[in-house]
N, C-alpha and C positions, 0 to 999 in steps of 0.2 A: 504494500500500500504506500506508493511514493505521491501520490496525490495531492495537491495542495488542496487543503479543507474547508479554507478560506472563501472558497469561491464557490462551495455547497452552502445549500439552506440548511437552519437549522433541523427541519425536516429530513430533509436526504440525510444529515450526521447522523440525526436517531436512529433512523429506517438501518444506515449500513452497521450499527452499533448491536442493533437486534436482531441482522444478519448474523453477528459476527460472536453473537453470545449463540444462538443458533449451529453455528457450525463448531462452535468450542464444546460445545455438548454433544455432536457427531463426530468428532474427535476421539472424545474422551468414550462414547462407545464400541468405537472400533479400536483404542487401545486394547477394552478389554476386552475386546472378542480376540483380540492379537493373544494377549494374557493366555486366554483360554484355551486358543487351538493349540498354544504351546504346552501348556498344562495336558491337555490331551494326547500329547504327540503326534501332533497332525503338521507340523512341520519342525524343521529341524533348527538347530541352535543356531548356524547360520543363518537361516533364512528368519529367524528370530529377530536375531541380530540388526540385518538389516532395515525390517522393516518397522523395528522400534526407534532407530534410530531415524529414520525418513519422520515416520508419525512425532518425535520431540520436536526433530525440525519443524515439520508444520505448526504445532501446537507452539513453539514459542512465537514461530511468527503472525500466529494468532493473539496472542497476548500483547507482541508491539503494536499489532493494529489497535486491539482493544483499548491500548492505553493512549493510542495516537487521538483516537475517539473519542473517550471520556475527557482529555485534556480539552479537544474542541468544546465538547457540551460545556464545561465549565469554563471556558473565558468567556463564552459566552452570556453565559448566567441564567442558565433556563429554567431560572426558580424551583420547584420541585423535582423534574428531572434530575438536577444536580443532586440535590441530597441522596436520591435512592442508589446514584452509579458508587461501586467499589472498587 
């Protein structure tokens, strides 16, 4: 998300914020189904490997957007919105 924010409405910020808590929750259940097949031994420690590591990748760059986000909502000062984002 190299995006300048500035140039979205406060609208489109919320909207890709609710995206973006959306797909962190998609994330985080295909980690654990990763978890699981491996727990299973449905794939192997390699193939573990790799695709735990791919899923952190995405996931943290889930989080910079997250925060690139929340930061917008709050300069802007969207009265109640603000309080509830963490």
């Amino acid at each position: 998300m190299a995006e300048d924010l500035s140039y979205w409405t406060l609208a489109e910020v919320m909207k890709s914020e609710a995206e973006n808590r959306a797909f962190s929750k998609q994330l985080r259940a295909m980690t654990a189904a990763l978890v699981n097949s491996r727990l299973a031994k449905q794939i192997s420690e390699d193939q573990y490997a790799a695709r735990r590591k791919r899923a952190d990748e995405e996931a943290e760059e889930c989080r910079r957007g997250r925060q690139r986000l929340i930061a917008e909502i709050r300069r802007r000062g969207s009265g109640a919105g603000v309080r509830q984002l963490k």
